[in-house]
C-alpha positions in Angstrom: 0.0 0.0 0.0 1.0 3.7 -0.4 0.1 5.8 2.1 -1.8 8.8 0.9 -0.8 12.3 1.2 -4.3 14.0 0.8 -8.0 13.4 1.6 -8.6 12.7 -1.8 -6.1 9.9 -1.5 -8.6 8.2 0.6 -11.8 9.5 -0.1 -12.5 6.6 -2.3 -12.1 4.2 1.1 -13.9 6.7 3.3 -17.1 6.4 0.8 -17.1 2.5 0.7 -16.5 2.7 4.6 -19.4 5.1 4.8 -21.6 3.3 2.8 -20.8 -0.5 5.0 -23.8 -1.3 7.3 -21.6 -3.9 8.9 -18.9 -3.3 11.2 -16.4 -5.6 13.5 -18.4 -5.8 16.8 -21.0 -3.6 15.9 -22.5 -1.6 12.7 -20.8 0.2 10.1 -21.1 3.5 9.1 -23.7 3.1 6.3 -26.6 2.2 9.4 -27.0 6.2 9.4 -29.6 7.4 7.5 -29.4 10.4 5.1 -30.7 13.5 7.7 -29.9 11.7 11.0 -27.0 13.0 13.5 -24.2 10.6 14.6 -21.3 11.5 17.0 -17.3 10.1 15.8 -15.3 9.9 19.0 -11.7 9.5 17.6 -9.0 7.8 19.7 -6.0 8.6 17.5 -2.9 10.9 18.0 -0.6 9.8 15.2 0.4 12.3 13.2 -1.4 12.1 9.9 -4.9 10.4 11.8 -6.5 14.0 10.7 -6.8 13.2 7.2 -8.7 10.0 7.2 -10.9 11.7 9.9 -11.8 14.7 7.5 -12.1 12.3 5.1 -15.3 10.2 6.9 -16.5 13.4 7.6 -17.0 14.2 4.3 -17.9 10.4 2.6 -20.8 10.9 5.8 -22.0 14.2 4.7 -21.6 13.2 0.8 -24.4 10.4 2.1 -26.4 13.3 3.7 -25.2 12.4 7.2 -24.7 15.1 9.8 -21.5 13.5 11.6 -20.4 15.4 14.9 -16.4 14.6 15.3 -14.9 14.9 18.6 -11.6 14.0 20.0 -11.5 11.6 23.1 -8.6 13.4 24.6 -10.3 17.2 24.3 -13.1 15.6 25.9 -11.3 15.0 29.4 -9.2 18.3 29.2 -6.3 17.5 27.1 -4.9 19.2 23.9 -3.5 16.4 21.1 0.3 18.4 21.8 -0.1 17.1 25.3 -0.8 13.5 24.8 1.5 13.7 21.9 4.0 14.9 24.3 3.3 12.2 27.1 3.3 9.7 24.2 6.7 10.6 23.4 8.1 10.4 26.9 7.0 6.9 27.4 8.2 5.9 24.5 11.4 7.3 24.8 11.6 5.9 28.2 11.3 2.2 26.8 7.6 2.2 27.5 4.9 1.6 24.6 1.8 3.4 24.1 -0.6 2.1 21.5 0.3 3.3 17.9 -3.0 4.9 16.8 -3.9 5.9 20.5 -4.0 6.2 24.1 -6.8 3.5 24.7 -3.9 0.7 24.8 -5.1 -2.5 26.0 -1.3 -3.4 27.1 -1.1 -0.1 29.6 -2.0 -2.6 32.4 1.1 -4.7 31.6 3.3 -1.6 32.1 1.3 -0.2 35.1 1.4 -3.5 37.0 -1.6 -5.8 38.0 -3.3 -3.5 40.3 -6.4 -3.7 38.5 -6.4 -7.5 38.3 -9.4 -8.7 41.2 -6.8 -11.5 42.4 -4.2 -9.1 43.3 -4.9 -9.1 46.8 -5.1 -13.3 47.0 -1.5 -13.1 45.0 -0.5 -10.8 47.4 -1.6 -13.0 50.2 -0.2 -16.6 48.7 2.8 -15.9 46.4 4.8 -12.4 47.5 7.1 -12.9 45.2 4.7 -13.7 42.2 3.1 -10.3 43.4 6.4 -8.4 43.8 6.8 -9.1 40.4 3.6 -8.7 38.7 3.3 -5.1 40.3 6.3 -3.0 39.8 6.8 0.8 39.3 4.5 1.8 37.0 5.4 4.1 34.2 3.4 6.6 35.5 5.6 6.7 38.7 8.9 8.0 36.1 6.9 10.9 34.8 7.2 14.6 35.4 4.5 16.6 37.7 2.8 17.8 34.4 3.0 14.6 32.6 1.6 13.0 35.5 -1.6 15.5 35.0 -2.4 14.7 31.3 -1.4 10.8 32.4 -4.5 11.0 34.8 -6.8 12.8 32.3 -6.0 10.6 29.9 -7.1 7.6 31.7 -10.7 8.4 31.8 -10.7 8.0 27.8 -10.3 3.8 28.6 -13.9 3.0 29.2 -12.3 -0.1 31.6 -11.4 2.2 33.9 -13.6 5.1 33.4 -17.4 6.0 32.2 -16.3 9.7 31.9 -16.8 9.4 28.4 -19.9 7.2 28.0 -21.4 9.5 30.5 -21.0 12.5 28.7 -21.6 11.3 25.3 -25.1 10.0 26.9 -26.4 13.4 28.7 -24.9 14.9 25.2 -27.9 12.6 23.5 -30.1 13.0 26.5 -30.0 16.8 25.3 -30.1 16.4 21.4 -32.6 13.2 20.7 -32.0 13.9 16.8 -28.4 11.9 17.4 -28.8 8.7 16.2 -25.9 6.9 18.2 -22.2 7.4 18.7 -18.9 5.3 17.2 -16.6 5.3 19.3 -13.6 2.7 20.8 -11.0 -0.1 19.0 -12.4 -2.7 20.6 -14.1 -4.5 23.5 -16.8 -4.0 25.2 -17.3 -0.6 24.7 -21.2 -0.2 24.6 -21.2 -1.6 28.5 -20.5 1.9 30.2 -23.6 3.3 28.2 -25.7 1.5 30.4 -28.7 1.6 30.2 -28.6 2.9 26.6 -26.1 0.4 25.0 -28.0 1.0 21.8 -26.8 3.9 21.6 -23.4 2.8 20.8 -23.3 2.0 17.5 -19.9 0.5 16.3 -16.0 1.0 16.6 -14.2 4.2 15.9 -11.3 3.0 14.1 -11.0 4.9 10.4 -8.0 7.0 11.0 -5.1 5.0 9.7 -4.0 3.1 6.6 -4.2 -0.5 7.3 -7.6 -0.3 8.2 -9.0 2.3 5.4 -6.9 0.6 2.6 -6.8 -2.7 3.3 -8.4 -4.9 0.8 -10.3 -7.2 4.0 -12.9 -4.8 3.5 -13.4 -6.1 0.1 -15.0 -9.2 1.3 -18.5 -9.4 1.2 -19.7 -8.7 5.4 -22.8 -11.5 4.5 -20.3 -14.4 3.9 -18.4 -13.8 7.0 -21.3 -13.2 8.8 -23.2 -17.1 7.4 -19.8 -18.4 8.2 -19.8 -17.2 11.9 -23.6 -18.5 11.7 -22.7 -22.1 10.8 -20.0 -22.5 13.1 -22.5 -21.5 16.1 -24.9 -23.7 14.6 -24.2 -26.7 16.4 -23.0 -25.8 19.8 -26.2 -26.2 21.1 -26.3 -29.7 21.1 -22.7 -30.3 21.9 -22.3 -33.3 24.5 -18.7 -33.5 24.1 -15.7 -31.1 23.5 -12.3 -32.2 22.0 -9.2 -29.7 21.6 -6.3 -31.1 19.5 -3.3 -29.5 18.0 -0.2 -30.7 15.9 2.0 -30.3 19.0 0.3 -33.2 21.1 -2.9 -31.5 22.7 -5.1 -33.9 23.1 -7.9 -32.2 25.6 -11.8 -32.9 26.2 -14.6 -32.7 28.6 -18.4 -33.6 28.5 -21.1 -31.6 28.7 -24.5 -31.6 29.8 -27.5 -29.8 28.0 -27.6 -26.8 30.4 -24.1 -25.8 29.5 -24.3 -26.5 26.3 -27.4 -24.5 25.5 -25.5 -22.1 28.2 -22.2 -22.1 25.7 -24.7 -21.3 23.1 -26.2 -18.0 24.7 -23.5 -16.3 25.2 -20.7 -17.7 22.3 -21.1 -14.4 19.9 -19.9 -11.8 19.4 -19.5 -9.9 16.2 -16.2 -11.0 14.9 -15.7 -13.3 18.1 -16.4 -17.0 18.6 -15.9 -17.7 22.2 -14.6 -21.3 21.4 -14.3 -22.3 25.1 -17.2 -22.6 27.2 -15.9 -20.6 30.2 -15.3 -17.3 27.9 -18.8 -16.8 26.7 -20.9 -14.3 28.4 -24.0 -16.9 28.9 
């Protein structure tokens, strides 16, 4: 791929993404309606993010969308110098914050376990397995004013905050003519809307190459969508599960109807098969 050096490098992406009524874990852009309101919560502070952001914009309104864009960071008092700043420190101090943005899944891996709800058992049975798991954190290395935007900054990760949920929901509480919001990379992000989850339409995540020009969006959203279908299909009735691999893994257990039909309930999730029993939500 080439990376584009205008909007009109990518406007061509941006309309096919606009027009896509399916999305990875929720809908697409094309669910809008031509004269309905939708909010774009961007995550992204990579230089160059701007352009496939304007871009949406403008494949939305082209489809007579009214798109609202925000910025997750302005919305819990930072400017995109400051987190681009505090990006750069950590980095440079052998840390790693996400590419595209500050939502990274990892940051608990650098800030210790704290947030783990077995912490306090490790702590009590294995010391040293605790000692280890919760070291300085990065945020204990950075300067007084890095510290500040650290700690704003952390209320854009809907696991740890509802800040932004909650203020994109009174937002709709006081405009009813917004349809929804997309917003997030991934997880569960429409949880903190409770209780409007419906209001949260889909992921955020149009503001870098691979995912605007990458030719997986090429394939048809109905195939994968029968395919993720028929693998569910038969769970239900599943008395037995077997797990083998090339390496030797040779694992099973049986299974009674209530778990099964359990396993069933709560195995899907758009773009996730929870393959083992204990992972689904039912």
């Amino acid at each position: 791929m080439t990376p584009p050096v205008s909007v009109a490098d990518i406007m061509p992406y941006a309309r096919e993404f606009a027009a896509n009524e399916n999305g990875f874990l929720g809908h697409g852009f094309g669910i809008v309606q031509s004269g309905e309101k939708v909010i774009l919560v961007t995550s992204s502070i990579t230089e160059g993010s701007e352009l496939y952001h304007e871009a949406i914009v403008r494949a939305l309104e082209e489809r007579g969308v009214e798109p609202i864009l925000m910025h997750d960071y302005e919305l819990v008092g930072v400017t995109l110098e400051d987190a681009r700043r505090l990006r750069d420190f950590v980095n440079k101090s052998g840390g790693k914050l996400d590419f595209f943005s500050l939502q990274d899944s990892s940051r608990g891996w650098a800030e210790g376990c704290s947030h783990f709800r077995l912490n306090d058992f490790l702590k009590d049975t294995r010391p040293d397995l605790y000692e280890l798991c919760n070291p300085p954190g990065i945020s204990a290395d950075l300067p007084p004013d890095l510290r500040e935007i650290d700690n704003k900054l952390r209320n854009t990760n809907f696991f740890a905050s509802s800040f932004i949920p909650d203020y994109l929901n009174q937002y709709m509480d006081e405009d009813p003519n917004v349809k929804g919001v997309f917003w997030g990379r991934g997880g569960p992000v429409w949880e903190p809307f409770h209780p409007h989850k419906e209001r949260w339409l889909g992921l955020f995540r149009f503001d870098n190459m691979w995912t605007a020009m990458s030719p997986r969006s090429d394939f048809p959203a109905d195939v994968w969508l029968l395919s993720e279908e028929l693998t569910m299909e038969p769970m239900a009735a599943t008395d037995k599960v077997v797990i083998t691999d090339p390496e030797g893994t040779n694992a099973w257990w049986d299974m009674t109807e209530e778990q099964s039909q359990r396993w069933v309930r709560g195995v899907y999730l758009r773009g996730h098969i929870f393959m083992f029993p204990q992972e689904a939500y039912g």
